[in-house]
C-alpha positions in Angstrom: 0.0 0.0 0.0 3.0 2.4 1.2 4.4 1.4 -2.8 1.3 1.9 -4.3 1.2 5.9 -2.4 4.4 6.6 -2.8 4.6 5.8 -6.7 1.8 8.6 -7.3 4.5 10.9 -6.1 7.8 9.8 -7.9 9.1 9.4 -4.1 12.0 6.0 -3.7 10.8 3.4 -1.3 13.8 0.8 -0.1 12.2 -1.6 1.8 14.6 -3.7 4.7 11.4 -7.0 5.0 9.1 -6.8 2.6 9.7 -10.1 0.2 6.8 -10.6 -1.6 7.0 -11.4 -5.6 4.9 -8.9 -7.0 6.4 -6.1 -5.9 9.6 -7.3 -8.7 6.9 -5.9 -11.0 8.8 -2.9 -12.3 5.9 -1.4 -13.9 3.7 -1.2 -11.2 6.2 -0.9 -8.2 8.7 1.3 -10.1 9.7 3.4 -7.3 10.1 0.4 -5.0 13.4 -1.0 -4.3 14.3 -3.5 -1.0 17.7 -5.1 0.4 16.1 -8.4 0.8 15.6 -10.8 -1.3 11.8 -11.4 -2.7 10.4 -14.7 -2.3 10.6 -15.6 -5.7 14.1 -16.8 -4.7 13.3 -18.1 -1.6 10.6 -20.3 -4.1 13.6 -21.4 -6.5 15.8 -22.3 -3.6 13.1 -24.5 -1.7 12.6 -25.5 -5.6 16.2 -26.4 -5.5 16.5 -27.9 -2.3 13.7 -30.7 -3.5 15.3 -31.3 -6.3 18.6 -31.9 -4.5 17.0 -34.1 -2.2 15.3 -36.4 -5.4 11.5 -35.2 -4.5 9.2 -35.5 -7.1 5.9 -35.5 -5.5 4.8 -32.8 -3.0 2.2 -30.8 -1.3 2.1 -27.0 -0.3 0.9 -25.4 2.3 0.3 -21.4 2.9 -1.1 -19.0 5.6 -4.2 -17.1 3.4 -2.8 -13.5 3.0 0.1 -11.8 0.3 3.3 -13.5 1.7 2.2 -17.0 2.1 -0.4 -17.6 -1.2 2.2 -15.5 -3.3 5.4 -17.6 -2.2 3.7 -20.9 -3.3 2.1 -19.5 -6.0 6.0 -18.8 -7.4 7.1 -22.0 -5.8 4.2 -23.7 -8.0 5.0 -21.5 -11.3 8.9 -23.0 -10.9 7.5 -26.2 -10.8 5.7 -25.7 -14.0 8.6 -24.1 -15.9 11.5 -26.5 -14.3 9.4 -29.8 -14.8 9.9 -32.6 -12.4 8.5 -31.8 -9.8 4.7 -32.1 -9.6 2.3 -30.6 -7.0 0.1 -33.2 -5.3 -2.4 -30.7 -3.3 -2.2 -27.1 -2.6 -3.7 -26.4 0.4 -4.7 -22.9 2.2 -4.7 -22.1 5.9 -7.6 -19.4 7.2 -7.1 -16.3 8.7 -9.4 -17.5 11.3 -9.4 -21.2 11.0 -12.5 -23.0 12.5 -11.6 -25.5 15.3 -10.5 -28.9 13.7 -9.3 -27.2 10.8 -5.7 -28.3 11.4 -6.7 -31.9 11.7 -8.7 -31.7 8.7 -6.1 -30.1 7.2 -3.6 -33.1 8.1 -6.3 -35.5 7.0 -5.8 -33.7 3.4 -2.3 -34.5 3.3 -2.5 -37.9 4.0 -4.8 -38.7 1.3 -1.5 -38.1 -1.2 0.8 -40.1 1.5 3.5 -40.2 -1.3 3.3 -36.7 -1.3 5.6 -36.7 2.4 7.7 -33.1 1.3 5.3 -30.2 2.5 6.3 -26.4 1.0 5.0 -24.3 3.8 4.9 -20.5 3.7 3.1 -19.7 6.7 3.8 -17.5 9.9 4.2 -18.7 13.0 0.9 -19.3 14.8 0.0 -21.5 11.8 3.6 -23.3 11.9 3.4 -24.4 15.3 -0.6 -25.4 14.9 0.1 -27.3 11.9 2.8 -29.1 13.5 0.7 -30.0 16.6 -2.2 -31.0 14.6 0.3 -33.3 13.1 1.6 -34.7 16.5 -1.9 -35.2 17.7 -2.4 -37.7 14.3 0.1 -39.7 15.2 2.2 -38.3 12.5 5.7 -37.8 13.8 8.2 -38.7 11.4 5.9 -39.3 8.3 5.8 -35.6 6.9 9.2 -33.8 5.6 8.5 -29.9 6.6 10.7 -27.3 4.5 10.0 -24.1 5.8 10.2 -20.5 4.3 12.2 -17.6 5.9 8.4 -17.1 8.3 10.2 -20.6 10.2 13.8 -19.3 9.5 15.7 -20.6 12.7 12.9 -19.5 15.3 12.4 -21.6 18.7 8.7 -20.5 19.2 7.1 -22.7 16.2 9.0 -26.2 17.3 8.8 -25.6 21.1 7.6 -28.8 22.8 7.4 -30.6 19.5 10.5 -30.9 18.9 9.9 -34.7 17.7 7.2 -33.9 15.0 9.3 -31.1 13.5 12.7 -33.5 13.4 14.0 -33.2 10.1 12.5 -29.8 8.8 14.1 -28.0 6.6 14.0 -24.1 6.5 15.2 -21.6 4.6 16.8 -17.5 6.0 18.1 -14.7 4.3 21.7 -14.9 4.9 22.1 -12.4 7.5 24.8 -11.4 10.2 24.9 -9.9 13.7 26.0 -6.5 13.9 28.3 -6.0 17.1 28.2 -2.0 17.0 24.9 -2.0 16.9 24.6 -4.7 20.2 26.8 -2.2 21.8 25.0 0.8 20.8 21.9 -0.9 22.0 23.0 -2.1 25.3 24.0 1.4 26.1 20.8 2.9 25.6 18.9 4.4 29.1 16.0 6.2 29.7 18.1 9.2 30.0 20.0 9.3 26.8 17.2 7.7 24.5 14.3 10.5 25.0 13.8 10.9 21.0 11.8 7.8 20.8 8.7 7.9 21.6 8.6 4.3 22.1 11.4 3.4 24.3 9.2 4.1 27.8 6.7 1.4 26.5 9.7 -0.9 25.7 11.7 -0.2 28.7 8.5 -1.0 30.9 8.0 -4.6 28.4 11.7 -5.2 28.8 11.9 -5.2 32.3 8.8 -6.0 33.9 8.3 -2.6 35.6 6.4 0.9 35.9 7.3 3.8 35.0 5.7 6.3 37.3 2.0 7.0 37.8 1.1 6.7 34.4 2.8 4.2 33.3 1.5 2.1 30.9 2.1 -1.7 32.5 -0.6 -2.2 34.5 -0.9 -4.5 37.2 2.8 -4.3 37.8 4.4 -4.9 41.2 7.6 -3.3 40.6 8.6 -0.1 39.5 10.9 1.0 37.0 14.5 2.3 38.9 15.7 3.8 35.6 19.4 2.3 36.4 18.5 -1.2 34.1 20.4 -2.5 31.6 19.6 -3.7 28.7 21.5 -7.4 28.4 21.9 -7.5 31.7 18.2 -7.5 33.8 16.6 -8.8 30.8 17.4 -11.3 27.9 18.7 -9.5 24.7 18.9 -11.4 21.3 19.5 -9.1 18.2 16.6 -8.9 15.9 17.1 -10.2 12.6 16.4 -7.8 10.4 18.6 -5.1 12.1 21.4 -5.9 9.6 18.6 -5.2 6.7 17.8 -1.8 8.1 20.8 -0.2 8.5 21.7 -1.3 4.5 18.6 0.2 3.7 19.3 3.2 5.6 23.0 3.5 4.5 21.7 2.9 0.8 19.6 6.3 0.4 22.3 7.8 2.2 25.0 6.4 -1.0 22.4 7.4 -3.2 22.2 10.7 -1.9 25.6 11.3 -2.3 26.1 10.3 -5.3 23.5 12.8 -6.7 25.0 15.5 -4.5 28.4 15.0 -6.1 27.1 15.0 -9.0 24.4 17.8 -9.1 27.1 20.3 -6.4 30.0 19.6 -7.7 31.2 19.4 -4.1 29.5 22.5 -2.6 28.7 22.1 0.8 25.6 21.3 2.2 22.2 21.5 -0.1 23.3 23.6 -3.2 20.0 25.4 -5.6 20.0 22.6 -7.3 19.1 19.7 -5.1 17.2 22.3 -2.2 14.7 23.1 -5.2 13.4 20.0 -6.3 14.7 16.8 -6.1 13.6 14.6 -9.4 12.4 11.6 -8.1 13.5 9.7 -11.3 16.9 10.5 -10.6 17.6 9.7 -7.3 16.0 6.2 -8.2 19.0 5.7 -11.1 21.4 7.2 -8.2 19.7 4.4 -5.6 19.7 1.4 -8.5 23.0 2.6 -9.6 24.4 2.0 -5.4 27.3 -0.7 -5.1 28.8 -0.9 -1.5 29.4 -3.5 1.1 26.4 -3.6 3.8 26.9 -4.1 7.6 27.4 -7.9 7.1 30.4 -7.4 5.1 28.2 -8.2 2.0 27.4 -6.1 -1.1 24.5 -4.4 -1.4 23.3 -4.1 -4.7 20.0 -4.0 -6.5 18.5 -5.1 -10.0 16.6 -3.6 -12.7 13.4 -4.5 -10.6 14.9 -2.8 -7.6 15.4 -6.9 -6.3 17.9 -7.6 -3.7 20.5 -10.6 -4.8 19.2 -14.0 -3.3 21.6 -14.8 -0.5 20.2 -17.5 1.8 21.4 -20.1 4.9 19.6 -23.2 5.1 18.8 -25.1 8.1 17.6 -28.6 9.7 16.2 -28.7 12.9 18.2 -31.9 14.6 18.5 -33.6 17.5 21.2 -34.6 18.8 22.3 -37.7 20.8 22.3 -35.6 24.1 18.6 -35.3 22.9 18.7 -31.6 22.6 17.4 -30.1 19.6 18.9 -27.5 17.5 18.9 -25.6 13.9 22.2 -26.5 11.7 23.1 -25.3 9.0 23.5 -27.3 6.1 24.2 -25.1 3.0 23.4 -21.9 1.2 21.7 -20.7 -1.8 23.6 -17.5 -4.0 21.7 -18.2 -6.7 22.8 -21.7 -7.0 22.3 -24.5 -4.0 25.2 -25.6 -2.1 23.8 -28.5 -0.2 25.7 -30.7 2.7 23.8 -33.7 2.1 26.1 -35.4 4.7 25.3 -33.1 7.6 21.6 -34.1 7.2 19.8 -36.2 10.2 16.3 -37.3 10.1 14.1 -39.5 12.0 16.2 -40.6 14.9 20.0 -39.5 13.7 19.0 -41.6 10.2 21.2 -39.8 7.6 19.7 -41.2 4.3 17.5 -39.5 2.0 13.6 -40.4 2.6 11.4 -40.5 -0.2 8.6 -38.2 -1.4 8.0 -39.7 -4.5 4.6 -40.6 -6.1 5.8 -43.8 -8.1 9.3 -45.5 -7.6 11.7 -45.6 -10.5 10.9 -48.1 -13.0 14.0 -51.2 -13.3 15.9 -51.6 -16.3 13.7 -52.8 -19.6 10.5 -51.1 -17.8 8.8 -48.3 -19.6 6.7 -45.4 -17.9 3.3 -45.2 -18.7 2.2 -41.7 -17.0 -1.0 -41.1 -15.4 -2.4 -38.5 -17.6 -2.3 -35.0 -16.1 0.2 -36.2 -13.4 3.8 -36.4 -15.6 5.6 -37.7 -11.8 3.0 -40.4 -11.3 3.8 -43.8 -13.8 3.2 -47.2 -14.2 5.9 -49.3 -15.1 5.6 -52.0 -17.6 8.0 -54.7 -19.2 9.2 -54.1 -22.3 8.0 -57.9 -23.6 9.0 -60.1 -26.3 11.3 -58.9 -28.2 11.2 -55.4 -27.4 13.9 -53.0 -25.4 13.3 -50.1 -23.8 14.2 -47.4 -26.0 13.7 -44.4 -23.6 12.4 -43.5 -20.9 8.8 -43.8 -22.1 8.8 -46.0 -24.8 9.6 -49.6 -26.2 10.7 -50.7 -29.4 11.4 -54.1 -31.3 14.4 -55.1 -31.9 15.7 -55.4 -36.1 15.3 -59.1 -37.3 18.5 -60.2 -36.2 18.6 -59.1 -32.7 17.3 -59.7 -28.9 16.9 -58.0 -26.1 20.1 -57.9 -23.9 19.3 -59.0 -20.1 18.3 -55.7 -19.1 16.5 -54.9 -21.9 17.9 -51.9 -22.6 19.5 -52.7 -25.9 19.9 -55.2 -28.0 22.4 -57.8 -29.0 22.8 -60.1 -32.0 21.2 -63.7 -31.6 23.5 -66.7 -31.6 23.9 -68.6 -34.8 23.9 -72.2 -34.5 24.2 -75.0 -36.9 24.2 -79.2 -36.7 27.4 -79.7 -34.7 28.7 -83.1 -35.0 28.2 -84.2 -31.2 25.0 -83.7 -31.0 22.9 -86.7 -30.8 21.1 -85.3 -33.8 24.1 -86.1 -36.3 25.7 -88.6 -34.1 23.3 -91.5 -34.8 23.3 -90.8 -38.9 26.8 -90.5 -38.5 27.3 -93.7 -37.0 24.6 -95.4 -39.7 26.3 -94.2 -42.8 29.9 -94.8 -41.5 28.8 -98.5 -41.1 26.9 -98.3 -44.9 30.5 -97.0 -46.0 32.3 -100.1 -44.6 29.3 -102.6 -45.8 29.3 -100.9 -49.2 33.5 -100.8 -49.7 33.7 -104.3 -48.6 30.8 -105.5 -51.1 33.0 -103.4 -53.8 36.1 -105.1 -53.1 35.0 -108.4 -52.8 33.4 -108.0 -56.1 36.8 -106.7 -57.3 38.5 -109.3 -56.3 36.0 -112.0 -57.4 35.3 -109.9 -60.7 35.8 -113.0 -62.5 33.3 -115.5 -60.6 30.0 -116.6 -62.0 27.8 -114.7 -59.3 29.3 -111.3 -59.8 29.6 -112.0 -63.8 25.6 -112.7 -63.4 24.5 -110.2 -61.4 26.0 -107.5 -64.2 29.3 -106.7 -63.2 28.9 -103.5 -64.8 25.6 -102.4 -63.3 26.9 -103.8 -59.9 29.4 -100.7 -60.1 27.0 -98.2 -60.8 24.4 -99.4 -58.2 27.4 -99.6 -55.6 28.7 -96.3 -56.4 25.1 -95.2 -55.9 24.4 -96.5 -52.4 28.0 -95.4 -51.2 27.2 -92.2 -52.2 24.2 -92.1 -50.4 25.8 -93.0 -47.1 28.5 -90.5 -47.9 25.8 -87.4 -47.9 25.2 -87.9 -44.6 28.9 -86.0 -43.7 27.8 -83.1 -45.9 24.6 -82.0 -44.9 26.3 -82.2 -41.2 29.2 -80.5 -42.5 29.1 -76.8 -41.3 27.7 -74.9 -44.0 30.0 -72.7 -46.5 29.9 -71.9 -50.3 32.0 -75.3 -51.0 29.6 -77.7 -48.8 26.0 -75.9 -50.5 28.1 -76.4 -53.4 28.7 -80.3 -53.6 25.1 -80.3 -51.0 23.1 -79.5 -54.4 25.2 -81.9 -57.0 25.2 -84.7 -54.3 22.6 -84.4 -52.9 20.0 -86.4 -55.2 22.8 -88.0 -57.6 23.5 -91.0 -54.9 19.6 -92.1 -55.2 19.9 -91.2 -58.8 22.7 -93.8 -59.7 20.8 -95.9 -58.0 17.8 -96.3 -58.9 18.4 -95.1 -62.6 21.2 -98.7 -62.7 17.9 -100.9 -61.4 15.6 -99.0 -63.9 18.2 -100.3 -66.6 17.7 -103.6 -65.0 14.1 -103.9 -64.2 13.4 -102.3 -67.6 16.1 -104.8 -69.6 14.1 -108.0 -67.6 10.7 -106.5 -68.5 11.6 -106.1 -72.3 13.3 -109.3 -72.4 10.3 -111.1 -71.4 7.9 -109.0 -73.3 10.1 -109.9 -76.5 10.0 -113.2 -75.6 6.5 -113.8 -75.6 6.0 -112.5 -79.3 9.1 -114.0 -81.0 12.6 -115.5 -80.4 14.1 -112.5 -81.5 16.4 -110.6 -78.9 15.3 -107.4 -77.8 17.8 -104.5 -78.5 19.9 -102.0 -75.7 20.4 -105.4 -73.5 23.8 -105.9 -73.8 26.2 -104.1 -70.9 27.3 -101.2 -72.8 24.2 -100.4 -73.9 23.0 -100.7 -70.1 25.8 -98.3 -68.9 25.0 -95.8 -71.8 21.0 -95.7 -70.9 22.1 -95.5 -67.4 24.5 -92.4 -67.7 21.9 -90.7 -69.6 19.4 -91.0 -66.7 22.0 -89.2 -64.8 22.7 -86.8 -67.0 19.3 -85.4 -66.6 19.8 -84.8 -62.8 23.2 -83.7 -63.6 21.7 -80.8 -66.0 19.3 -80.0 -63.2 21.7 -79.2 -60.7 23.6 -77.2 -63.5 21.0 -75.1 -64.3 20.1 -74.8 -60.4 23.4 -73.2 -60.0 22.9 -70.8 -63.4 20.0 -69.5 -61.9 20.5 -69.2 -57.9 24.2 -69.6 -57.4 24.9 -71.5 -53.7 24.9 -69.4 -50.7 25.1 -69.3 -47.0 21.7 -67.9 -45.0 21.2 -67.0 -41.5 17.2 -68.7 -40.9 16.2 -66.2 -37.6 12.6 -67.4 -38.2 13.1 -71.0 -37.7 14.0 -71.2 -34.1 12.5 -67.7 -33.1 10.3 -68.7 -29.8 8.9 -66.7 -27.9 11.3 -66.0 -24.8 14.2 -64.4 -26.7 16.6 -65.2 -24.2 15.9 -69.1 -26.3 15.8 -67.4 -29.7 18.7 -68.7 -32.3 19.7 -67.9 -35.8 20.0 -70.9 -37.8 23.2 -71.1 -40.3 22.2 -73.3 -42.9 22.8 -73.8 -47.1 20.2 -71.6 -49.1 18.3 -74.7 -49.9 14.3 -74.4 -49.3 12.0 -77.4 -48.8 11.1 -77.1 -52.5 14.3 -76.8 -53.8 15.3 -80.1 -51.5 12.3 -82.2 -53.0 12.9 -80.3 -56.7 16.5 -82.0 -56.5 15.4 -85.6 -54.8 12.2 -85.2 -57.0 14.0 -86.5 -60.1 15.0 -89.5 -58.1 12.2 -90.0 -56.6 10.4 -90.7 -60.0 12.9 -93.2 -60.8 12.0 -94.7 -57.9 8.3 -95.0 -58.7 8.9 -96.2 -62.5 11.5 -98.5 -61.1 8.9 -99.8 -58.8 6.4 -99.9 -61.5 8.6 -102.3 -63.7 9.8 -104.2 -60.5 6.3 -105.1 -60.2 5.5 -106.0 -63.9 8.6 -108.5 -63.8 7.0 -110.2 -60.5 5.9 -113.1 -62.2 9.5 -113.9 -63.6 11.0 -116.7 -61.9 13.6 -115.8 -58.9 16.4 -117.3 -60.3 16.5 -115.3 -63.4 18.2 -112.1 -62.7 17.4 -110.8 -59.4 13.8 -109.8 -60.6 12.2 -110.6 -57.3 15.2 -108.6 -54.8 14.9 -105.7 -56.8 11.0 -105.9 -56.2 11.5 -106.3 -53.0 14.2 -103.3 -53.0 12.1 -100.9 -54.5 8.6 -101.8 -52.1 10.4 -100.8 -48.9 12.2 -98.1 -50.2 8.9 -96.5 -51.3 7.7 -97.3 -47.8 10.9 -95.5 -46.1 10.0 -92.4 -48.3 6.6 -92.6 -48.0 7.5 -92.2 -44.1 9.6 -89.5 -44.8 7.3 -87.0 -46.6 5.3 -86.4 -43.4 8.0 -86.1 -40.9 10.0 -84.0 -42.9 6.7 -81.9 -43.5 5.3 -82.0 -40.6 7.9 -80.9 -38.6 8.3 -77.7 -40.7 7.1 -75.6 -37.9 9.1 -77.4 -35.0 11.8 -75.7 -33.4 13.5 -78.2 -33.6 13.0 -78.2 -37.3 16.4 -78.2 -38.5 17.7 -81.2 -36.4 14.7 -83.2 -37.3 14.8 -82.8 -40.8 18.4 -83.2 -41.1 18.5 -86.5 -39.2 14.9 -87.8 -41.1 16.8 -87.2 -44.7 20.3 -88.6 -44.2 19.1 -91.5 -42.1 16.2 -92.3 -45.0 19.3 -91.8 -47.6 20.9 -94.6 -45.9 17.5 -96.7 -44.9 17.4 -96.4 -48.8 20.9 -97.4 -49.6 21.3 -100.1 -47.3 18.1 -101.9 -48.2 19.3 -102.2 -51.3 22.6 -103.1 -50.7 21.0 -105.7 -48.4 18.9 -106.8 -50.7 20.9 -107.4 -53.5 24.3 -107.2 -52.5 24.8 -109.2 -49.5 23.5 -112.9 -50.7 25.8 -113.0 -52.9 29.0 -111.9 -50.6 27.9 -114.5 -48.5 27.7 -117.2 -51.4 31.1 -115.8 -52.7 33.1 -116.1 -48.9 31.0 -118.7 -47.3 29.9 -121.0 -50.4 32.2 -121.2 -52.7 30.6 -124.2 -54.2 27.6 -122.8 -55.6 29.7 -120.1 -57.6 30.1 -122.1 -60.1 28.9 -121.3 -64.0 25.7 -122.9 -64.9 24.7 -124.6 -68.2 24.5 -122.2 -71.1 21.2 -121.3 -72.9 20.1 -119.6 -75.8 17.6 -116.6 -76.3 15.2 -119.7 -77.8 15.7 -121.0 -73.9 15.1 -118.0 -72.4 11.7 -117.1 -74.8 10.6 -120.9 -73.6 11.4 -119.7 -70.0 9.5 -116.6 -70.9 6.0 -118.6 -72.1 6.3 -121.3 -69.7 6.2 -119.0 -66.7 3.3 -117.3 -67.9 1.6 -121.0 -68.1 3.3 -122.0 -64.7 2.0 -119.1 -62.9 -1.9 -119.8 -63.8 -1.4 -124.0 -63.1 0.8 -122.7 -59.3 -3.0 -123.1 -57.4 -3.2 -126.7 -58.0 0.7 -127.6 -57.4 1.5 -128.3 -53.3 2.0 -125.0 -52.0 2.1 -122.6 -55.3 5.5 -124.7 -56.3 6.1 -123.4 -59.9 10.1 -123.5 -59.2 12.1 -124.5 -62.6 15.1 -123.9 -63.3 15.6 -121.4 -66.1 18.4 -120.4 -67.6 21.3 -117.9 -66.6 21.0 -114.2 -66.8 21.3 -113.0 -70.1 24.7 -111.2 -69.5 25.9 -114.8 -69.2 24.5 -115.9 -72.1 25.4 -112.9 -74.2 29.0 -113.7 -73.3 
């Protein structure tokens, strides 16, 4: 109000107490300057001293009126502009609160118990109310008090309870004692004080007394002797803000003198100039423009607002071990905070940090979701899957090829595996084709070296090689498609991949195809059929093969053999299981494109083994081959499901690894079985029976040929089916 009067008449105002913000508004408190600080930096160092202590949820609390609504009004606007710090309830204190109002008021905070820090700005009475209200709730310890400069370092709030105010933090303007000014004081009397008006009524306070017949104690005992002293019958304590008046005081007074230098040009006393009319203008630059050090040995200076520089102490209110309770200081704020976090005690001497928090920080891999219109209140959720938490607030999926890490908050590449050759995956095909290997080299050297007996001549010693070479190379795929993948093993993966099954079965097409055409012929005439002899056999052979040879050729013309890194095949859904799968660039098509060929070989082999099931057994191993070809089509008939059926397993890759190599050599060794092994055991073990039979012509064997046909439709009434006769040799006999 004194601002608001003085303004009308360009007079300066410097104020020694007066904090509140809006008086920093220069254009409506222009003439108003002050040597304290306003409590728009007492608000950003209570603002700074939440922060320091890691509060993010609080509550305010302020005495109705100008100082204690406009303090946490700036404290709230700070909050606003900082971030961070979010206000959970702002609540105001009556001038003349209603009985219960403290409890209710108490009963507020707790609803927001989170909300522990409380931002008071509020005088005394309501301090030490608010504080006993709290005692009275069983509250001691629960709220974390930081008090404005109203709570400073003052004894009359806390007195008598000390234990509910343990812990508080308050806030001063840095301020010093002035020792001239105790011993100015201390020698004041009634005698040599007369010019205030005041000190009678002081003196009689001070002391106790009366001062004559009108004095204005009434009810007192004593009377005043007029030889007191002051600091010695009566407790002294400086007040505060003495320091505060005597800079304001000594402020005008450097103002002053600066515009009387300037405007007298050192004449003494008040020269024309300044005794006619002081501009009120200038003498506010002269008082703005004032740069001295005040009675606290600190300089007093002032902004473009008239403000005061923010110079504060900070305090806790301990208590000790002696039990006694005291304010320490435990920092400062010049605009910045210097905190001693270490000389902080709370509850009981504890000297770590309690919490005012509204949510606890989320662990690693755990995003905030806020609760809309309160940014310090979240809930945390996983980052699941294979998601990471990218920030603070968000998750995001990791590329193709990556996982989560452990924490979640990044991501790594996935392992790449492949078949290794422990693994009980590859171990038992491994074990299976190495003993097809032996069983197959020792049928191909025992035919070597018995190249020249009647059995292996019969049997087509020609053929026999092919068919051999076949099988072994069926049991020798087994090692590549184990093999650890590179451009070299996809390489001899695609050309070897169907070419053991083709020799194979394209050598016992020849032979089921030659028996078939030699009967046929023989039924119609006694001329010989042609393409029977062995070079003829060997050439239709090789060009069965080169069909499936061309294939691959052409496969690697088109798509040239690669490496590929399968992420989808063994992607599960925990992550931490997820592996990439290193394996040839060879899809399930492309793997039954290349045995496809083979496979119809099979089935036209099979056909023919089954047209040539009424030749008799001893002619040319017409009824093994029969046999061959019905349980290989029964192996791959098994195989087609598993192999496909597994295609979604994660286990896929070992699976259909294992099922193919292990059918390869199911395959190979029934024929070698089959056909192969009778006649190794005739050739070691019965040496007698390899001996060359009677020689017959074509005529025989076109006698055989119509005979059988006869025999097979007379075998119901013989004992048992018996249609046994002996026919002649195999044609590669007779040819010779």
């Amino acid at each position: 109000m004194v601002a608001n009067i003085l303004r009308l008449f360009k007079i300066p105002q410097i104020s020694y107490a007066s904090t509140a913000p809006e008086l920093s508004d220069n254009t409506r408190y222009d003439f108003f300057s002050r040597v304290v600080p306003p409590d728009s930096y007492q608000a950003q160092a209570m603002m700074d001293i939440v922060t320091a202590m890691e509060w993010n949820y609080v509550s305010t609390l302020a005495s109705e009126g100008n100082y204690g609504e406009s303090g946490v009004e700036a404290f709230i606007q700070i909050s606003r502009e900082t971030g961070g710090v979010c206000i959970a309830q702002s609540l105001k204190i009556p001038r003349e609160p209603r009985p219960g109002e403290f409890d209710k008021i108490i009963r507020r905070l707790l609803e927001t118990s989170n909300a522990r820090a409380i931002i008071m700005f509020a005088n005394e009475d309501d301090i030490r109310r608010v504080l006993n209200a709290a005692k009275r709730n069983n509250q001691t310890g629960h709220f974390l008090w930081v008090g404005s400069d109203s709570w400073g370092s003052k004894i009359s709030p806390v007195l008598d309870q000390e234990r509910v105010a343990e812990g508080a933090i308050t806030i001063l303007p840095k301020r010093a004692s002035v020792d001239a000014f105790d011993r100015y004081f201390r020698s004041r009397s009634l005698s040599n004080n007369r010019r205030n008006v005041w000190f009678a009524e002081f003196w009689e306070e001070n002391f106790n007394c009366k001062l004559g017949m009108h004095g204005k104690r009434p009810g007192s005992l004593k009377k005043c002797t007029g030889l007191e002293k002051v600091g010695r019958d009566s407790s002294y304590e400086q007040e505060g803000k003495v320091q505060f008046v005597m800079d304001a005081v000594y402020a005008m007074a450097h103002a002053l003198h600066r515009m009387h230098r300037e405007l007298c040009y050192g004449y003494p006393g008040l020269c024309p100039r300044m005794a006619s009319s002081i501009d009120g203008k200038e003498l506010l630059s002269h008082i703005r423009a004032v740069n001295f050090n005040g009675s606290a040995g600190t300089p007093v200076v002032f902004n473009e607002n008239g403000d005061a520089p923010g110079r504060y102490d900070i305090f806790q209110y301990q208590i000790t071990n002696r039990s006694t309770a005291e304010y320490r200081v435990i920092g400062s704020w010049t605009n910045k905070l210097h905190l001693k976090v270490e000389a902080m005690r709370w509850r009981r001497g504890d000297p770590s940090l309690p919490a005012s928090v509204c949510s606890i920080p989320c662990q690693a891999g755990e995003r905030k979701k806020v609760v809309k219109g309160v940014p310090c209140c979240w809930h945390c959720e996983r980052c699941e899957g294979y998601h990471y938490q990218a920030s603070e607030f968000t998750c995001e999926l990791c590329p193709y090829e990556m996982r989560p890490d452990t924490n979640r908050t990044g991501c790594v590449p996935i392992p790449i595996i492949k078949l290794e050759w422990h693994s009980p995956w590859a171990v038992v095909p491994v074990f299976i084709s190495m003993l097809g290997i032996i069983a197959t080299s020792f049928v191909i050297v025992t035919f070597v070296r018995y190249n020249d007996t009647p059995i292996v001549r019969a049997s087509g010693r020609e053929m026999s090689y092919v068919l051999l070479t076949g099988i072994f190379l069926c049991y020798a795929i087994t090692f590549l498609m184990i093999a650890t993948p590179d451009v070299g093993v996809c390489s001899f993966r695609r050309i070897f991949l169907g070419l053991g099954m083709c020799f194979s079965y394209a050598a016992l097409l020849t032979k089921t195809n030659r028996i078939h055409r030699i009967f046929e012929q023989g039924k119609k005439s006694v001329t010989a059929p042609r393409f029977i002899s062995p070079a003829s056999q060997l050439v239709i052979t090789f060009s069965l093969i080169s069909v499936q040879l061309l294939g691959v050729f052409v496969w690697f013309a088109v798509d040239p053999p690669h490496t590929v890194v399968d992420y989808g095949e063994q992607r599960t859904q925990d992550p931490m299981s997820a592996r990439g799968v290193l394996k040839c660039d060879i899809s399930d098509l492309s793997l039954i494109c290349s045995l496809g060929y083979s496979i119809l070989l099979m089935v036209t082999c099979t056909v023919y083994a089954i047209k040539t099931r009424g030749v008799p057994e001893t002619f040319n191993e017409a009824k093994p081959i029969g046999f061959t070809m019905y349980t290989t089509c029964i192996i791959w008939l098994a195989f087609i499901p598993i192999f496909f059926g597994t295609s979604q397993s994660a286990e896929r890759m070992y699976i259909q690894t294992t099922t193919l190599t292990i059918s390869l050599s199911l395959s190979a060794s029934v024929s070698l079985g089959m056909l192969y092994m009778p006649k190794v055991y005739i050739i070691l073990f019965h040496p007698e029976q390899n001996v060359p039979k009677r020689k017959r012509s074509f005529k025989a064997i076109v006698t055989a040929a119509t005979m059988s046909g006869k025999l097979t439709q007379k075998g119901g009434d013989r004992p048992n089916g018996e249609v046994k006769t002996e026919l002649c040799e195999s044609m590669e006999t007779n040819s010779e």
